[in-house]
C-alpha positions as CSV (number, residue, x, y, z in Angstrom):
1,X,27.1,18.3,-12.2
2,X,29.9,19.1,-9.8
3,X,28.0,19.3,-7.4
4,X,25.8,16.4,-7.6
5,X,28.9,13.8,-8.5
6,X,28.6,12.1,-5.3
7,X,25.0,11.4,-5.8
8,X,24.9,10.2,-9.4
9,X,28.3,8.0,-9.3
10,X,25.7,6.4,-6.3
11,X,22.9,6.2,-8.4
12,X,24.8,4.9,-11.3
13,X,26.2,1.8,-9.1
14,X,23.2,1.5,-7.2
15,X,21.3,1.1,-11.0
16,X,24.1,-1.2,-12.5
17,X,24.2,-3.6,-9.6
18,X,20.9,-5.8,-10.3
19,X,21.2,-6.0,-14.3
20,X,23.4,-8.0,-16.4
21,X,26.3,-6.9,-18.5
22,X,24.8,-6.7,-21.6
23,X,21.1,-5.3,-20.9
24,X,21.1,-1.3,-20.9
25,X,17.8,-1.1,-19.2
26,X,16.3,-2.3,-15.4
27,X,13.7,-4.5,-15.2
28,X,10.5,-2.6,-14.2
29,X,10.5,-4.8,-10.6
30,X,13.9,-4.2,-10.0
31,X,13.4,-0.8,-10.9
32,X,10.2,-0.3,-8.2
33,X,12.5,-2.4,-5.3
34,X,15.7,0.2,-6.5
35,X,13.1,3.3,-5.9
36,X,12.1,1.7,-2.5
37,X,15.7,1.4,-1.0
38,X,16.6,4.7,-2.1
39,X,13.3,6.7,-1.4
40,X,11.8,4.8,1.2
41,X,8.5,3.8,1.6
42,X,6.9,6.7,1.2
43,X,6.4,7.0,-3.0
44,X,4.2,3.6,-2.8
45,X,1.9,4.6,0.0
46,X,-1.8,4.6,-1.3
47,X,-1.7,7.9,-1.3
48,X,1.2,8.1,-4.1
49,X,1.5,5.1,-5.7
50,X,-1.0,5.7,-8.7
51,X,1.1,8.5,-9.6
52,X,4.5,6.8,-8.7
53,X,2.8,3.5,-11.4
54,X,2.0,6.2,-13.8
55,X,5.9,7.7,-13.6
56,X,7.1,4.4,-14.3
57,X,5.0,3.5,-17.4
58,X,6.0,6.9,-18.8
59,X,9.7,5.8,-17.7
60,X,9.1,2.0,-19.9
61,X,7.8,4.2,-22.7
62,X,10.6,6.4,-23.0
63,X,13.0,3.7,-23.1
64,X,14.8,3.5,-25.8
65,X,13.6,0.4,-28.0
66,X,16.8,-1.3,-28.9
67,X,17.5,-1.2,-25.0
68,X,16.3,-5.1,-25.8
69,X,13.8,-5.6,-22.8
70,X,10.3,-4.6,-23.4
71,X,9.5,-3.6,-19.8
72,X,12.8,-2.1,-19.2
73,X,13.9,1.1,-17.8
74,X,17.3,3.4,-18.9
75,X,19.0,5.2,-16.5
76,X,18.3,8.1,-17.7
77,X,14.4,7.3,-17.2
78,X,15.3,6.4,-13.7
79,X,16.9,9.4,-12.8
80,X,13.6,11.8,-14.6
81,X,11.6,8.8,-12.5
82,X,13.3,10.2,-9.1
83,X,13.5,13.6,-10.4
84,X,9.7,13.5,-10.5
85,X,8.9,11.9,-7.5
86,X,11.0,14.3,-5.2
87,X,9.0,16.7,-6.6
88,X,5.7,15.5,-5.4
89,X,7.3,14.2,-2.3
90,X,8.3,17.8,-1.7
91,X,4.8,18.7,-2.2
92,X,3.3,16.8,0.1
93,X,5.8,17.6,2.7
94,X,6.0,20.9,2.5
95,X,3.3,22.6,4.8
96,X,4.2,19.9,7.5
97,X,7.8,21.2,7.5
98,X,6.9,24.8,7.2
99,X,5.7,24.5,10.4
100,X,8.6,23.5,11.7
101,X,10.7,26.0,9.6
102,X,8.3,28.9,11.3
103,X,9.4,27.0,15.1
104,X,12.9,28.3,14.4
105,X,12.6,31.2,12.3
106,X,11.7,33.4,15.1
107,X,12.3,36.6,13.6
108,X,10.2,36.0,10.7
109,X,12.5,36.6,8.6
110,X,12.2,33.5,5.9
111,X,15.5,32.1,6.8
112,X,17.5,30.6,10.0
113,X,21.1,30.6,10.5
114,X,22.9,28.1,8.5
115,X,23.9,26.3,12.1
116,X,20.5,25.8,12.9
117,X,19.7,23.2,9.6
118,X,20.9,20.5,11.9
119,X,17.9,21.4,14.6
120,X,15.7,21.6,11.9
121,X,16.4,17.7,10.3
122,X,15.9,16.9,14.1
123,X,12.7,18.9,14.4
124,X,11.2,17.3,11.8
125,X,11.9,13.5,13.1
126,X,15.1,12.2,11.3
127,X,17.2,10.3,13.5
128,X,20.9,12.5,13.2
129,X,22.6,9.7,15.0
130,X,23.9,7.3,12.7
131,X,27.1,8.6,11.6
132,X,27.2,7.6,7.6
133,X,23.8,9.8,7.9
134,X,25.8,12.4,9.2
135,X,28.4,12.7,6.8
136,X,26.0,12.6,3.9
137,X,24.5,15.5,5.5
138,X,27.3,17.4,5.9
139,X,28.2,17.1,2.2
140,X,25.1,19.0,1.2
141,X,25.5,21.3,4.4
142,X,28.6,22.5,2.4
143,X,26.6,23.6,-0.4
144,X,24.3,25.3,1.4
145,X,24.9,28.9,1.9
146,X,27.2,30.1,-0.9
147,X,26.7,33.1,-0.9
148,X,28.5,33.5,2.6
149,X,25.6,35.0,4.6
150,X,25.5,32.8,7.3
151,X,21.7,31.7,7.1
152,X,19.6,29.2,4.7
153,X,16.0,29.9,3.3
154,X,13.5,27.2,3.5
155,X,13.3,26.0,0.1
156,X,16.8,24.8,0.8
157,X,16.1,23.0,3.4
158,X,13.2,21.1,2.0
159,X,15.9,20.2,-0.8
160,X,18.5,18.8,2.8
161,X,15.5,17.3,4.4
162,X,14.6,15.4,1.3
163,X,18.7,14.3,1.1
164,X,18.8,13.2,4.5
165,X,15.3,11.3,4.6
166,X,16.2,9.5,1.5
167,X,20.1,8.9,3.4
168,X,18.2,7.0,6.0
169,X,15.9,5.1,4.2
170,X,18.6,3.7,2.1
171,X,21.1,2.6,5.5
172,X,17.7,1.3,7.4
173,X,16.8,-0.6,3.6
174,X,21.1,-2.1,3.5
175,X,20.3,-2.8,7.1
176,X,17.4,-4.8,6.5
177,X,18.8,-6.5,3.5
178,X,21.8,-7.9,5.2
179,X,19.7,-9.4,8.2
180,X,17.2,-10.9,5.5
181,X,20.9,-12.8,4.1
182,X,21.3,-13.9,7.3
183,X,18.7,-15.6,8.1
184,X,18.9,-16.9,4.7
185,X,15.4,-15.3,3.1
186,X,15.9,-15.4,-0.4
187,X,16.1,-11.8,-2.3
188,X,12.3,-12.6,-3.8
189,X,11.1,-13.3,-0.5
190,X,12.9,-10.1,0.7
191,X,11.3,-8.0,-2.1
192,X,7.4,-9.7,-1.4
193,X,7.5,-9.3,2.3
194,X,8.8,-5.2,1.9
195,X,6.1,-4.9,-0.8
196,X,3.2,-6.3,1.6
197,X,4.5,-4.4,4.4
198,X,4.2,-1.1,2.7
199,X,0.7,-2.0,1.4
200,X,-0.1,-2.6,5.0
201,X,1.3,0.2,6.6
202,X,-1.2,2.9,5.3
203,X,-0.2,5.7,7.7
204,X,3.8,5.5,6.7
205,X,4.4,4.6,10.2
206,X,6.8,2.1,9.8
207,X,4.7,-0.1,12.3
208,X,2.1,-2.3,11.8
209,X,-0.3,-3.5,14.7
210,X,-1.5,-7.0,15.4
211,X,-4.8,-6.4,13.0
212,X,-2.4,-5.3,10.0
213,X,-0.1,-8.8,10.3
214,X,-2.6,-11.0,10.6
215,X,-4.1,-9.2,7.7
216,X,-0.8,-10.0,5.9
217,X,-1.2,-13.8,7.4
218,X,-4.2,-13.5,5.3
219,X,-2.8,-12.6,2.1
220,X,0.2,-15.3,1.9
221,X,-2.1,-17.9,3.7
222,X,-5.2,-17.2,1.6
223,X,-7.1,-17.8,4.5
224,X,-8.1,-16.5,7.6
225,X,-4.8,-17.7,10.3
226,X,-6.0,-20.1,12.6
227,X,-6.0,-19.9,16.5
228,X,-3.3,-22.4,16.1
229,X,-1.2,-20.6,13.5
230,X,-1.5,-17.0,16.2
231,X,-0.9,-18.9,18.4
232,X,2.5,-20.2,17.5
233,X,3.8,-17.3,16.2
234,X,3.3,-15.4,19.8
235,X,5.1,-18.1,21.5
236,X,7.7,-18.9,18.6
237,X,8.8,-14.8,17.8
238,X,7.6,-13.2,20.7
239,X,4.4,-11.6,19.2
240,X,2.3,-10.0,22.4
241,X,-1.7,-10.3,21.9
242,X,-2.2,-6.8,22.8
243,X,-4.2,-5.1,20.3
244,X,-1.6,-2.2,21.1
245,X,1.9,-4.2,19.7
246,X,3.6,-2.9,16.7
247,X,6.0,-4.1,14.9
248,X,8.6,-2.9,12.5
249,X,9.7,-3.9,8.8
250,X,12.5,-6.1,10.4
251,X,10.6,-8.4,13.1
252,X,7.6,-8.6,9.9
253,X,10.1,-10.2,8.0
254,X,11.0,-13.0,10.4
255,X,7.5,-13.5,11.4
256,X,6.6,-14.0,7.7
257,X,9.6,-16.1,7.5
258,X,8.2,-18.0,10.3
259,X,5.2,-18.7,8.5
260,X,7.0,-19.2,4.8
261,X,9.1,-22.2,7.0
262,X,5.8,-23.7,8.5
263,X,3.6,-23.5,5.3
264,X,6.4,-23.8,2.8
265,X,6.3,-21.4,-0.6
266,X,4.0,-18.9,-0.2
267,X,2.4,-16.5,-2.4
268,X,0.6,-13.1,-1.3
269,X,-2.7,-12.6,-3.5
């Protein structure tokens, strides 16, 4: 527990935040958006979302009935809920960063010296620049290597690299959030456009090409966009017509808030 303090006193705030006083359990929704700013993306791509659905039934089911909310989940669900899903997001991961693992351990040996976990997070695509992800990091780099050997093995390092993924998806989700208040999208808006965006982005790029947001014109149109509608979106937000423009979670948003403002409320199928 001592070790994990820093994380659950998080957890526990990050949990409390959305629900009111008196309930003791989350909403299911709430619970999936919670899940999404803390874990990223990744547990509701297509390939993982049947079994990250089938964690949270299990999670509404072990709820304790006098939580008073029939779809409701307990904290202590939620963490078992996060527990589970690292698990098979470790899985998934972990030939991909074994490779990487192998790129540094150049002796063979199984492990790398405990000033080389940094290279490694880098290696494997994590952006080390932002410096709240740093210092998050370099609380569980303290834990790392107790024994006083001066080198890690690679099942801790899956354990950092699944820290410090999960670090940045929450300050790139806070990030997101606070430019949605801004420009004054409502938190249900918020919540539908990051839900579309994942459905669209099938390989967890983070992008989505011009095919994939008209696709998503589609859905909260339900129709096909017209010339006219394309059209005023590339000359209103800047949208190029090159088949080979991407676009983040962040300029999605405002060009699904540009089309919520023209069309009014809008409703993805």
């Amino acid at each position: 527990f001592w070790q994990c303090r820093h994380e659950l006193i998080e957890l526990w705030g990050a949990w409390r935040r959305p629900i009111e006083d008196q309930q003791r359990a989350l909403p299911r929704s709430e619970t999936m958006l919670l899940l999404r700013s803390l874990m990223g993306p990744r547990p509701f791509h297509r390939d993982q979302v049947s079994s990250t659905t089938r964690l949270l039934d299990e999670a509404v089911r072990s709820t304790d009935q006098d939580a008073n909310m029939d779809d409701g989940i307990s904290f202590a669900a939620f963490l078992e809920v996060m527990q589970r899903i690292r698990f098979l997001l470790r899985s998934s991961r972990q030939r991909e960063l074994q490779r990487k693992f192998q790129k540094l351990d150049i002796k063979g040996m199984g492990r790398i010296e405990h000033k080389q976990a940094w290279s490694f997070l880098l290696l494997s695509g994590l952006d080390m620049h932002i410096p709240e992800q740093q210092e998050r990091c370099l609380r569980i780099f303290e834990s790392l290597d107790q024994d006083k050997h001066g080198d890690v093995g690679f099942s801790d390092l899956l354990d950092l690299y699944q820290h410090a993924s999960e670090s940045l998806e929450r300050i790139k989700f806070q990030a997101a959030r606070a430019k949605a208040e801004k420009m004054g999208i409502s938190p249900t808006s918020f919540s539908e456009y990051l839900q579309l965006f994942d459905q669209l982005d099938v390989d967890g790029s983070g992008q989505l090409g011009l095919a994939e947001i008209q696709d998503a014109f589609t859905s909260l149109l339900r129709r096909q966009p017209s010339r006219s509608d394309l059209a005023d979106l590339h000359r209103d937000d800047g949208l190029a017509s090159s088949a080979s423009r991407t676009v983040g979670f962040e300029e999605f948003m405002k060009l699904m808030h540009s089309l919520q403002r023209r069309h009014g409320k809008l409703e993805p199928n």
